[in-house]
MMTF fields as JSON, N, C-alpha, C and O atoms, coordinates in Angstrom:
{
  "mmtfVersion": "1.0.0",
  "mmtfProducer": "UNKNOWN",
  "numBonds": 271,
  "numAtoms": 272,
  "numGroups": 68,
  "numChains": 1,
  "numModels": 1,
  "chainsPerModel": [1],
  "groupsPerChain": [68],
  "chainIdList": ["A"],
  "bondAtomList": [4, 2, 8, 6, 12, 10, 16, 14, 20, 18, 24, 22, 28, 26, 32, 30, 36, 34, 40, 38, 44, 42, 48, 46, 52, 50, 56, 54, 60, 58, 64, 62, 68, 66, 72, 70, 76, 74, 80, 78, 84, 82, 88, 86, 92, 90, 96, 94, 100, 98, 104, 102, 108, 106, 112, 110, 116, 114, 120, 118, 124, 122, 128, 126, 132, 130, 136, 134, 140, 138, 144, 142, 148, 146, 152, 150, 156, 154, 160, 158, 164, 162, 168, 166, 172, 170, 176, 174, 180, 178, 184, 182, 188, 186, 192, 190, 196, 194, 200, 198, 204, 202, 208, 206, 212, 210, 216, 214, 220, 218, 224, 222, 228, 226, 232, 230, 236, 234, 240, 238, 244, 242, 248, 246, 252, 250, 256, 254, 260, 258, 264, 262, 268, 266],
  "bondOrderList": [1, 1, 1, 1, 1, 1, 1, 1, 1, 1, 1, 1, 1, 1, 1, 1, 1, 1, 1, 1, 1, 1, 1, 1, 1, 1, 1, 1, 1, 1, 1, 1, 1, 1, 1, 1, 1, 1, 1, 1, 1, 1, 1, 1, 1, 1, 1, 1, 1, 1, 1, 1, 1, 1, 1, 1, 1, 1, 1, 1, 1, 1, 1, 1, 1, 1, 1],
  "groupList": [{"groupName": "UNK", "atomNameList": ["N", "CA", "C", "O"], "elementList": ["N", "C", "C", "O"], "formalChargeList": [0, 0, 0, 0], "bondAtomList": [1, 0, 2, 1, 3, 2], "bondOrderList": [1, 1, 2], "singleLetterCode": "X", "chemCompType": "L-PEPTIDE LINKING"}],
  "groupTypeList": [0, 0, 0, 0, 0, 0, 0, 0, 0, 0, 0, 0, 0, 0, 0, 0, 0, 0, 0, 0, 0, 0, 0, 0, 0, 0, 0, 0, 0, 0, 0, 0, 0, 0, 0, 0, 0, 0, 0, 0, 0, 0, 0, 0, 0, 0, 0, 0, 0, 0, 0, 0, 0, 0, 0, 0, 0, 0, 0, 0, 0, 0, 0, 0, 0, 0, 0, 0],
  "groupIdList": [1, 2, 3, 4, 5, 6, 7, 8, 9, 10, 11, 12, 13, 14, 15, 16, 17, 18, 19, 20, 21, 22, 23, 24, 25, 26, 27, 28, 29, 30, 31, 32, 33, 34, 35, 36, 37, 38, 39, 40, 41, 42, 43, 44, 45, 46, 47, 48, 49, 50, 51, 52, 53, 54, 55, 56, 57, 58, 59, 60, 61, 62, 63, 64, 65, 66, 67, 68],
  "secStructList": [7, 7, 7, 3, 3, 3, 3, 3, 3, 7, 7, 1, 1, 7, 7, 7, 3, 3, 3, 3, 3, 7, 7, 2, 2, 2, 2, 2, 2, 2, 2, 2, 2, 2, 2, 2, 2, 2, 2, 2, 7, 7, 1, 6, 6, 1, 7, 7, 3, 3, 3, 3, 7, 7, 7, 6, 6, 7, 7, 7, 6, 6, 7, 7, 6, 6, 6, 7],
  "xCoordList": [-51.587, -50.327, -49.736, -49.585, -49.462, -48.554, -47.015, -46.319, -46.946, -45.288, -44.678, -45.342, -44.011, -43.372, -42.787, -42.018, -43.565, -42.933, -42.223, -42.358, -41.315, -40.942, -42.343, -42.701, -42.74, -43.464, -43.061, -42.996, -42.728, -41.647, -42.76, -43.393, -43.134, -43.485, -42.705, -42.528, -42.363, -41.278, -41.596, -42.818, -41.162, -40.979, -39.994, -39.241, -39.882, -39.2, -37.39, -36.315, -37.731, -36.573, -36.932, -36.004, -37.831, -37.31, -39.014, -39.898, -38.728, -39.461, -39.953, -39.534, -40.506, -41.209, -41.491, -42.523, -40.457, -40.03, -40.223, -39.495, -40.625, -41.266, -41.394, -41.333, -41.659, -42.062, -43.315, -43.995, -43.852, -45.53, -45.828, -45.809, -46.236, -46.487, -47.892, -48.334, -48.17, -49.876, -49.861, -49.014, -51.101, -51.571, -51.849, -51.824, -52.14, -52.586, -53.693, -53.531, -54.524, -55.685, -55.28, -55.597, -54.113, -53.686, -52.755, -52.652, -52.033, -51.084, -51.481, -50.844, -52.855, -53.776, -53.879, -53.23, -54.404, -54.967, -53.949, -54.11, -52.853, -51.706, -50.772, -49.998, -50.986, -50.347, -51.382, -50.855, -52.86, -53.752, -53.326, -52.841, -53.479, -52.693, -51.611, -51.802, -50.893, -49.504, -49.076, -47.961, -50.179, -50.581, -51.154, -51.155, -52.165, -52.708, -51.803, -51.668, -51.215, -49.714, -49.477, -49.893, -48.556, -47.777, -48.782, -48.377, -49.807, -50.44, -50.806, -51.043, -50.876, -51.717, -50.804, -50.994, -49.78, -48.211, -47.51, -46.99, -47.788, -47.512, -45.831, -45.286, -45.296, -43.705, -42.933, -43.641, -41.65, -40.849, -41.111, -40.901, -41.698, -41.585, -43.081, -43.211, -43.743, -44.872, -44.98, -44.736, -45.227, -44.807, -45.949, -47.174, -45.151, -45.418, -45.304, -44.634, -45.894, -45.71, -45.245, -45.899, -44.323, -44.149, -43.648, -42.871, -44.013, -44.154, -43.41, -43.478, -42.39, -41.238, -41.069, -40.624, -41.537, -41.358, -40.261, -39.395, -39.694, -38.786, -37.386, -37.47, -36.738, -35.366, -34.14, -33.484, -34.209, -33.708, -32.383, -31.894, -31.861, -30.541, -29.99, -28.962, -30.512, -30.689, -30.916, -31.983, -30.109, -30.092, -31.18, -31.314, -32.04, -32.988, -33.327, -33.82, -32.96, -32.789, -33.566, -34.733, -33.452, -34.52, -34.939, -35.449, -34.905, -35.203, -34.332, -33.132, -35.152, -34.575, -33.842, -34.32, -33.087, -32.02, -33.327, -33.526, -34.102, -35.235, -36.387, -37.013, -36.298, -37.169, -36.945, -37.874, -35.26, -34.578, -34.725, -34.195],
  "yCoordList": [-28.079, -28.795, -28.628, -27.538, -29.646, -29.179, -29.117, -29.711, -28.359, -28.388, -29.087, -29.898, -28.822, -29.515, -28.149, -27.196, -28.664, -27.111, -27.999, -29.221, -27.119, -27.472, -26.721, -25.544, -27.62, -27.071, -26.877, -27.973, -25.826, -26.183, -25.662, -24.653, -26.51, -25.888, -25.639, -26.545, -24.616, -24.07, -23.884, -23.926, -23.764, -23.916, -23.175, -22.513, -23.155, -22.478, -23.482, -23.124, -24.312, -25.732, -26.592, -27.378, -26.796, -28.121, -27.446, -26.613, -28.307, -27.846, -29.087, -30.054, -29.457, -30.349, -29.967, -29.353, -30.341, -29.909, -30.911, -31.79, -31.284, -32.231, -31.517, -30.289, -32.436, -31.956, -32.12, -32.789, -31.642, -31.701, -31.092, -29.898, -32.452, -31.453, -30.482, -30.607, -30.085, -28.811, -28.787, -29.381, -27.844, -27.309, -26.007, -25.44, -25.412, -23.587, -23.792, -23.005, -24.423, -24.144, -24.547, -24.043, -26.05, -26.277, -25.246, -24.904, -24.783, -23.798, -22.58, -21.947, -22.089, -20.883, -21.277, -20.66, -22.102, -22.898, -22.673, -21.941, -23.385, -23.727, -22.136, -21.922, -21.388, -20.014, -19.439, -18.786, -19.321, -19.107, -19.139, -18.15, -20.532, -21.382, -20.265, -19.222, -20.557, -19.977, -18.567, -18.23, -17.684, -16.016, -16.023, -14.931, -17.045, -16.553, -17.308, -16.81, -18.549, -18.767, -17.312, -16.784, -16.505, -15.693, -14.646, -14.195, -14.17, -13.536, -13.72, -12.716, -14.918, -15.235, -15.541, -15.32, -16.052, -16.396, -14.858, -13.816, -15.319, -14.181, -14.044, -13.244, -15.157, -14.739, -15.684, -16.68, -15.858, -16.737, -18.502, -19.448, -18.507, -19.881, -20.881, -21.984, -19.911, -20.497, -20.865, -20.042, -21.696, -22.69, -22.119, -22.243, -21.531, -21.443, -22.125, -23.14, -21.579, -22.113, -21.651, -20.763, -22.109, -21.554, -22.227, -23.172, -21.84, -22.802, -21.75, -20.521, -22.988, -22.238, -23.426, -24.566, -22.796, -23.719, -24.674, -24.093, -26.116, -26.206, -26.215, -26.18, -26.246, -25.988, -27.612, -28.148, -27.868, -29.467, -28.926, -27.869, -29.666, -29.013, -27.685, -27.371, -27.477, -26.591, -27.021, -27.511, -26.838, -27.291, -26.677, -25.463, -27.348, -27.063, -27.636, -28.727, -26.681, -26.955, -27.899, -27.51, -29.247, -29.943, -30.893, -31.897, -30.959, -31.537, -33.16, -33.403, -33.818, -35.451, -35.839, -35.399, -36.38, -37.481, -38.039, -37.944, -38.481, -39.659, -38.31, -38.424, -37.164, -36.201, -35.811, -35.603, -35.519, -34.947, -35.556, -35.119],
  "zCoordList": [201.659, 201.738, 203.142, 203.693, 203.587, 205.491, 204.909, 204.085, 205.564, 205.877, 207.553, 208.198, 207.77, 209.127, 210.05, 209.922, 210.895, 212.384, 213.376, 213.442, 214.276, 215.303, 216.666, 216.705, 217.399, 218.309, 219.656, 220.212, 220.506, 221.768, 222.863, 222.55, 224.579, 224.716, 226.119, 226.933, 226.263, 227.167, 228.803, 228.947, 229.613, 231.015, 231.67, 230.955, 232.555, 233.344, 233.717, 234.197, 233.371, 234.058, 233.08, 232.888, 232.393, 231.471, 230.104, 230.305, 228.925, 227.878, 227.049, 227.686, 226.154, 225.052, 223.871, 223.6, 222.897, 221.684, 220.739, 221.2, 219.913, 218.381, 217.804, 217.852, 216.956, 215.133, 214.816, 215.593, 213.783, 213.234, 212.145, 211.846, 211.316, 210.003, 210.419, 211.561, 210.022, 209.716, 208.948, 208.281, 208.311, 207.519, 207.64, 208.732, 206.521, 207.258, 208.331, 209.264, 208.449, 209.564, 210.713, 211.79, 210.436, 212.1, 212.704, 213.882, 211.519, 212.305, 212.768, 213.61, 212.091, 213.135, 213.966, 214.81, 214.355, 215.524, 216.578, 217.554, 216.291, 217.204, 217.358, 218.291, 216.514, 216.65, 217.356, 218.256, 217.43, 218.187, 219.369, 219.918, 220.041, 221.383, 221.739, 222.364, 221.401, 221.178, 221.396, 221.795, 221.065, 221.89, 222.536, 223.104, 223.154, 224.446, 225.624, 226.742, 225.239, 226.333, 226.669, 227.7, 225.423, 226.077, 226.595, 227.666, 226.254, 226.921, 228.357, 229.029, 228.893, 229.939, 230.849, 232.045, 230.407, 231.158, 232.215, 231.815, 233.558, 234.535, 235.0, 235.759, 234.217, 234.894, 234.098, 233.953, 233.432, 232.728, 233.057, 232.297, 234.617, 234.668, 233.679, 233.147, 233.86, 233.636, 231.529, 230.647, 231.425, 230.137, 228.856, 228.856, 227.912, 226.873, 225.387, 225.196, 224.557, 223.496, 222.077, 221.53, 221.536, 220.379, 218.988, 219.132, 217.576, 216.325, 215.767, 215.731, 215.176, 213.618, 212.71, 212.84, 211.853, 210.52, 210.489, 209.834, 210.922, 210.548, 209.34, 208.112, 209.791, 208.693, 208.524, 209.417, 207.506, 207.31, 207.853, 207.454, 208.734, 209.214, 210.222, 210.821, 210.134, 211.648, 213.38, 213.751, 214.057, 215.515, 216.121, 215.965, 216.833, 217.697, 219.124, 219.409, 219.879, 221.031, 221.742, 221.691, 222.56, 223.204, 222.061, 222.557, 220.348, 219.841, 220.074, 219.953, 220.339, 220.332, 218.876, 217.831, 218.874, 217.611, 217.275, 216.064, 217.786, 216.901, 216.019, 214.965, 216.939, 216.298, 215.256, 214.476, 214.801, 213.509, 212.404, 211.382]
}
């Protein structure tokens, strides 16, 4: 069954934030991704990634009006 994540992927000055449903295997995958960003990432500027389940109603930063 997918559920719906917010996926952000962050920067130093600007970021890219959507939605996506998954499934358990995409979201290993993408949580996979998602630790070796921060692992490999040598200083705040350099752009990571990170997945939270979304929440119906909850503000999320960078998320677009057409994304909600």
């Amino acid at each position: 069954m997918k559920k719906t994540y917010v996926i952000d992927l962050m920067g130093c000055d600007d970021s890219t934030v959507f939605k996506m449903d998954l499934d358990e295997t995409e979201l290993a995958l993408i949580k996979k991704i998602a630790e070796k960003t921060e692992e490999l990432s040598e200083c705040r500027c350099m752009p990571t990634l990170h997945v939270q389940e979304y929440v119906e109603g909850k503000w999320y930063y960078g998320l677009k009006k057409e994304e909600k």
